[in-house]
N, C-alpha and C positions, 0 to 999 in steps of 0.2 A: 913071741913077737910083741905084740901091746901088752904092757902092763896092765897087771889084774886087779882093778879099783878094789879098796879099802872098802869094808861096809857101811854105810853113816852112822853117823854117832848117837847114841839114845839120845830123849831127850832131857836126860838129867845131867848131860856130858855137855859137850863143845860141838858146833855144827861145824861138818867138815864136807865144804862142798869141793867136792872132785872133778879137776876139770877133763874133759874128755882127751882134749888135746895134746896134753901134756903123756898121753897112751899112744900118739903116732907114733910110726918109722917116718923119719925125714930124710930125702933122699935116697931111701930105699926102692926096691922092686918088690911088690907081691910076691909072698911064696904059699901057695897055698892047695890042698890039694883035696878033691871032693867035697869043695864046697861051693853054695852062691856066691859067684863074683860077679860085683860091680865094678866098671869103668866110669869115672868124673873127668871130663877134660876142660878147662878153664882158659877162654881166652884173650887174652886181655884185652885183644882187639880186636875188631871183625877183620878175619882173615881168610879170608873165602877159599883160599889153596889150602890151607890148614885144616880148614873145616871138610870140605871134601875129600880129602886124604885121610882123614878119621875114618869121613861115614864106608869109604872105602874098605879102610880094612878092617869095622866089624860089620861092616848090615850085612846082609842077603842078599843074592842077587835081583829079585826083586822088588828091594827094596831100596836099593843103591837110589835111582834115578830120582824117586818122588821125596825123599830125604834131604837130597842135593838141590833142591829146587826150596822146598821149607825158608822161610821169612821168619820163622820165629827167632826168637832171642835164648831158649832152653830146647833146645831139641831130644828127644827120649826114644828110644825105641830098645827091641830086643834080639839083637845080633849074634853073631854065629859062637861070641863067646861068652854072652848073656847080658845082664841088662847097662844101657850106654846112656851117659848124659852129658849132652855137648853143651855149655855155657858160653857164650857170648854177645857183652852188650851194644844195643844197636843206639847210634844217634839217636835223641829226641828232642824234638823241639823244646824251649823252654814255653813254662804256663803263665810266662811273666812275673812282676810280682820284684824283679831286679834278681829272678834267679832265686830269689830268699827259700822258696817251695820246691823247688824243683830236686827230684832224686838223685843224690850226692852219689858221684863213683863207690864209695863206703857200703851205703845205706843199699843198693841192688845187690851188691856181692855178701852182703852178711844177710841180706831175704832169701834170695836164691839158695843160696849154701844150707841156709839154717832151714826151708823148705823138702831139701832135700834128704835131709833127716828121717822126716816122715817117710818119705818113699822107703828109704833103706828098712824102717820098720816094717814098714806095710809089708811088704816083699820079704821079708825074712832073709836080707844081704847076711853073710856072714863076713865077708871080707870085701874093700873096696879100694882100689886104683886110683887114686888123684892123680892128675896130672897140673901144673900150672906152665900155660903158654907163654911169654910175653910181659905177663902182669907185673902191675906196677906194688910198690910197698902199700899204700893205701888197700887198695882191691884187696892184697895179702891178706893185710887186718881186717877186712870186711869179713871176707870168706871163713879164717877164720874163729871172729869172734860167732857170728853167726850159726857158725855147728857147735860152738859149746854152748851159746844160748840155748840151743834146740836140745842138745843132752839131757837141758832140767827135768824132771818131770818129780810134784809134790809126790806125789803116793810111793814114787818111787824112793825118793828118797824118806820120805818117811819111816816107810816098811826096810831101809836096809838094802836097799838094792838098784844105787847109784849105779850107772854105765850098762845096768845086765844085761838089756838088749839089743847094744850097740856094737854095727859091725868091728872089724880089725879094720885101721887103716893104714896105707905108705901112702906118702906123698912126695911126689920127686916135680922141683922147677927146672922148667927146659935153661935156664942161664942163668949163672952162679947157683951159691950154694943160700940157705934159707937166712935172711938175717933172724939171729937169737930172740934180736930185740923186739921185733915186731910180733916176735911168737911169745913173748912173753906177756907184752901189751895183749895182745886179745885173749890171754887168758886171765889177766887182771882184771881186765874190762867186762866180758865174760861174767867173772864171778860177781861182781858186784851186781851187775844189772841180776841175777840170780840168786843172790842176798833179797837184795829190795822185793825181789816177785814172791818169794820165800819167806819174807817175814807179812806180807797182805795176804798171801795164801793162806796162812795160820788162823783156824776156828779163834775166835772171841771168847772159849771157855778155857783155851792155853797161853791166848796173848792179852795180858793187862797191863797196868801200866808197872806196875812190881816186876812181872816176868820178861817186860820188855826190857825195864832197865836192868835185870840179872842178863838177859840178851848183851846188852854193851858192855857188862862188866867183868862178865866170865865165861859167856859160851861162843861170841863170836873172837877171842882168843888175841886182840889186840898185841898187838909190840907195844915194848918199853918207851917209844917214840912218842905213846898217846898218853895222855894224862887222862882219868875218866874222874868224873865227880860228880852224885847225886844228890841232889836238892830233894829231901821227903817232902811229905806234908807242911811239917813244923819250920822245916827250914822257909818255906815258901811265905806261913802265914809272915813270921820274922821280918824276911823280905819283901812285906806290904803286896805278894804278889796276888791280889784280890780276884781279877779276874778268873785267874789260873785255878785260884782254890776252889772258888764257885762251883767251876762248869762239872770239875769231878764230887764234889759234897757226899751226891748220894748214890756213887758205886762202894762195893765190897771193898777195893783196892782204889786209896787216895791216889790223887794228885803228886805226879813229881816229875821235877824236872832234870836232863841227862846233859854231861857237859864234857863234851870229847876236845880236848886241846891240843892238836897234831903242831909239834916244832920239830922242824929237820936236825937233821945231826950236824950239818955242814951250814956255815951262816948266809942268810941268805939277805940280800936286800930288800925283797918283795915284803912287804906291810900284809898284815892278816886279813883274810877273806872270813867272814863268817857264815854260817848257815844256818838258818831255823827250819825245823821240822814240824809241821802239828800231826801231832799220835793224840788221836781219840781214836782210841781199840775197839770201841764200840760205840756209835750212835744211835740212841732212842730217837733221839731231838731232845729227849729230857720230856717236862710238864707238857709244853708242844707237840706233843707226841707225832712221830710218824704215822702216815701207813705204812701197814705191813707191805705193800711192795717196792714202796722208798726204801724200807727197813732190811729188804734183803741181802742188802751188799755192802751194809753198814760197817763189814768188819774193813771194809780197806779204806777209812776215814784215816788209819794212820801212817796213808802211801806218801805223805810227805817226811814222815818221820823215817822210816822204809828207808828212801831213796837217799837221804840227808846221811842215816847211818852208814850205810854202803857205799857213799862215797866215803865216806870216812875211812873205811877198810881198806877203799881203792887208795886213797892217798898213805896210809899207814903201810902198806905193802909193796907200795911202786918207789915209796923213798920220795914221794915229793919236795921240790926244792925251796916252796914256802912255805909259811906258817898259817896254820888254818886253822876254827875252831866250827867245832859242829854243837848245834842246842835241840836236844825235844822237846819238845812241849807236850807232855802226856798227861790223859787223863780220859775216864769214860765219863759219857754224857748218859744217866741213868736213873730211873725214874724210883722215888721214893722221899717220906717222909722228908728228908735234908736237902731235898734236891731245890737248887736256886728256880726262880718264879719269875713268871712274867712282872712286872713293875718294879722289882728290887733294882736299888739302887747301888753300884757298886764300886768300891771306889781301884784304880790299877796300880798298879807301879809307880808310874808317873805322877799319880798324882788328878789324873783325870778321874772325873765322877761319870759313870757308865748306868744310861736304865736299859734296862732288858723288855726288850721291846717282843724278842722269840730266843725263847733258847734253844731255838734248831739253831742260830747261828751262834753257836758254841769256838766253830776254830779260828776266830779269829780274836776273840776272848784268849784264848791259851797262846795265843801267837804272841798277843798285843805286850805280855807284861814279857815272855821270854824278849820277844825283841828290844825289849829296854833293858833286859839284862845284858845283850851281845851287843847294845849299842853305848852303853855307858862304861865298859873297860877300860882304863887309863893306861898310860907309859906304852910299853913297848908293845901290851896288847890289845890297842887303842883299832877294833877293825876299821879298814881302810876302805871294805863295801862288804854290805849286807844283802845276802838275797834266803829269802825266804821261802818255801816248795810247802804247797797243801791243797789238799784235796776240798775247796771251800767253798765251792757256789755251784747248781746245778746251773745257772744261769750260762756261764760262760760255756757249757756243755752245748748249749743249745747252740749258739754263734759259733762257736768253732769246731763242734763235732769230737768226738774222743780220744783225735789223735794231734790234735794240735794244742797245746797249751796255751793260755791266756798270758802273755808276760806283761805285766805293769813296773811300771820303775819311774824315777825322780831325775834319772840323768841319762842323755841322749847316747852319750859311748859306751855305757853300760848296755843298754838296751841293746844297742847296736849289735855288740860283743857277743850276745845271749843270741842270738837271732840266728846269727851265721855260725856261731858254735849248734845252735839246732839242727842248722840245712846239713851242714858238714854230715854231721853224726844218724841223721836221719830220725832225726829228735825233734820235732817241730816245735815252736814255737811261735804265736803273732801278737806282736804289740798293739796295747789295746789304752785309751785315753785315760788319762786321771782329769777326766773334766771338774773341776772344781764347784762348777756351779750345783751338781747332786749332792755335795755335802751338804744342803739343807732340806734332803731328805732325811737328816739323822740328827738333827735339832729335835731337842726335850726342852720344855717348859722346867722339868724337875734334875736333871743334869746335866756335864758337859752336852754330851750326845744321848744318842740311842746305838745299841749294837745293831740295828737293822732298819728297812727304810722301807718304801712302797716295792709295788712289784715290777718296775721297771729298772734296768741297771745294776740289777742285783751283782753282777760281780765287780762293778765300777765303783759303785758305794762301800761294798769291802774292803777293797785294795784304798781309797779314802782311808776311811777306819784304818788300815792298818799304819798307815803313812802320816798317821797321829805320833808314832809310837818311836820313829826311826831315827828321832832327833837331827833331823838335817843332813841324815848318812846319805851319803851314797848308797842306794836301795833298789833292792829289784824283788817284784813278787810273781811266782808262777806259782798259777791257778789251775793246776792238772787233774787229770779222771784217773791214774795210777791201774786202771786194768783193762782190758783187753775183754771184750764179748763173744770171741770169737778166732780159733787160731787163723794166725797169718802169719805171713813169714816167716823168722825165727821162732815168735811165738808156737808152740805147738799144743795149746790148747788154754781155754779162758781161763782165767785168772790175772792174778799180779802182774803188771805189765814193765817195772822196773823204769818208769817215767821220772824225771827226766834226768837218769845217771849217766849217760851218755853224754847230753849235749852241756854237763857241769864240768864230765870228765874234759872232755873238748878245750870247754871256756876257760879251767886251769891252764891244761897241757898251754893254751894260745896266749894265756897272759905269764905263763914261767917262759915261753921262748923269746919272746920281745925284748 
């Protein structure tokens, strides 16, 4: 019935993430015999004759009445042919807000679905019945992108043993037959968010900035569509890229920079989008030194880098219809004899003179000269807006908590754009001020600025800093926490949280249909 997953690839190979989905029966019936079966029914809309007509014909007669009466929105029980899960979602008020916050039809059916995973484990499902009611294409894509989010699991793949303990499914829709396309979308989409969690997940003794860019250049397996090009060490000092060389000086494995250049096959009029990443694979803080319990979770400093490349995959695989370029900015921030100092003066890209006021704030040092690299390309791949993803201030953590990103940007339809591509996707994002008058928090006697400022504003004086750099682009910065402390929905367990590939995937998809 389901196709039998392929083992993962060592890791001296090509990372080959398998999507679960891609192992359904669609349109099929269960066939299966002496084994746990689950029932999943989906509907798209509350239908209270639908819903009782289910509980009808699995509950127990005991348990018919108090089933049918249930207000919840997930209904579970264990009926005469084993375990049942009735899905559908109920009205909610909106939290206001113009709606911007509120859980997107998408974002519940890819929680839910991807929740539902775990159960299937827990339980030891061997085989499961989908059913979808009603439902519309969006919900489709929720539902599911969300069980092949929920498929991932690091050890599992690690050790070789993608999909092992994931039931058989068929899924049949009550009207018409499945569009391809939508199934194809959430295994795209899928994968990348599961790239991204996958490459944060990786110890900091297997990911540096050398094995990340062999990452982009041989193992996550690119098409001919991408052009890849690394900037080493040498290339970088060359290119006067001072900050960038600093922040890595005193790791094992230099500084370098990653340059993924996606052109469609088919000409497109859409003007290039760029992305910058900051990958510091591992943060000390440098001479600054953390604590050790800052220092914990140091290895996903490069969840911008992560999410930047995965979309890259996503666009390289789905055939996108513009042209786009993706940039890293890698390097560890790492304590030893070379390592840059509080007071050094340093000069960027640009041309700006930079003191280092903390080298804990390292990524926006490595941002600052790549985004003068993605912003100074001429002719044809002159980008038309720059958005940047890093994991750079604990501060905006505090304000907006771990699931909503900070977005900063220079231009109101940009921002706009990013916002409702968040709510869509179930990707949040909230617009936060570029007040200007903090930039004299970051006045130097001895250079242009300082890379950092007092202890208030700390993510406002950043996003400043970076918007040094963007030369009058069109610019947007998200300031994200890249993982997850805790499983929730799709997510099924802490780690890499695949932040914010969704709501980029979105922002494209909404700016190639226009």
């Amino acid at each position: 019935m389901a196709k039998k997953a392929a083992p993962a690839a060592k890791s001296s190979g090509k990372l080959q993430f398998h999507s679960w989905i891609e192992t359904f029966d669609f349109g099929k019936e269960l066939k299966v015999k002496n084994e746990i079966t689950g029932y999943v029914y989906f509907l798209g809309v509350d239908d209270t004759a639908k819903f009782s007509s289910l509980i009808g014909t699995h509950s127990l007669e005991w348990q018919s009445k108090a089933l049918k009466q249930s207000e919840k929105e997930v209904v579970s029980f264990v009926g005469a042919q084993g375990p049942v899960w009735i899905l559908r979602p109920r009205k909610k008020a909106t939290v206001g807000h113009d709606g911007l916050i509120d859980e997107a039809v998408y974002t519940w059916a890819r929680d839910q679905f991807g929740s539902l995973v775990a159960q299937f484990k827990a339980q030891q499902i061997k085989a499961v019945q989908i059913e979808f009611h009603g439902t519309e294409g969006v919900q489709d894509l929720g539902a599911l992108t969300g069980m092949d989010m929920a498929a991932y699991s690091f050890r599992q793949f690690v050790d070789g043993k993608q999909l092992a303990d994931l039931p058989k499914v068929a899924l049949k829709k009550s009207l018409g037959a499945w569009d391809k396309a939508v199934v194809k979308d959430a295994m795209l989409r899928a994968r990348a968010v599961n790239v991204a969690r996958h490459m944060v997940n990786l110890p900091p003794n297997d990911l540096n900035p050398k094995s990340f860019a062999e990452m982009a250049t041989k193992r996550l397996g690119f098409p001919k569509n991408t052009k890849i090009t690394v900037w080493d060490t040498k290339k970088l000092v060359q290119e006067k890229m001072g900050l960038h060389v600093a922040v890595g000086l005193g790791a094992e494995h230099g500084p370098c920079m990653v340059h993924l250049k996606y052109r469609p096959t088919k000409k497109s009029s859409l003007k290039p989008v760029a992305f910058v990443g900051k990958g510091i694979t591992f943060d000390t803080g440098g001479l600054d030194i953390k604590p050790s319990s800052a220092m914990r979770l140091m290895k996903k400093d490069m969840g911008g880098a992560a999410s930047v490349i995965a979309l890259a995959q996503w666009a390289a695989e789905s055939n996108y219809p513009g042209p786009l370029d993706f940039y890293l900015a890698l390097a560890e921030n790492a304590v030893d004899g070379k390592s840059f100092r509080p007071s050094d003066v340093i000069t960027a890209r640009n041309g700006m003179k930079v003191e280092i006021d903390n080298t804990d704030a390292e990524g926006r040092l490595v941002l600052a000269d790549v985004l003068d690299v993605a912003c100074t390309q001429k002719a044809a791949d002159e980008a038309e807006i720059v958005i940047d993803v890093a994991t750079l201030t604990g501060a905006i953590k505090v304000g907006l908590g771990a699931e909503i990103a900070g977005l900063f940007s220079n231009d109101d339809e940009l921002a706009t754009a990013l916002t409702k591509a968040g709510q869509r996707s179930g990707d949040l994002n909230w617009r936060m001020p570029l007040f200007e008058k903090y930039w004299g928090d970051l006045s130097s006697p001895f250079a242009d600025c300082k890379n950092s400022g007092g202890g208030f504003g700390g993510a406002i004086t950043a996003a400043l800093f970076l918007q040094k750099f963007v030369r009058g682009k069109k610019w947007a910065h998200l300031d994200v926490y890249a993982w997850t402390d805790k499983a929730q929905g799709a997510l099924l367990a802490s780690g890499g949280n695949g932040q914010p590939v969704q709501c980029l995937i979105e922002f494209l998809n909404a700016r190639a249909s226009k």
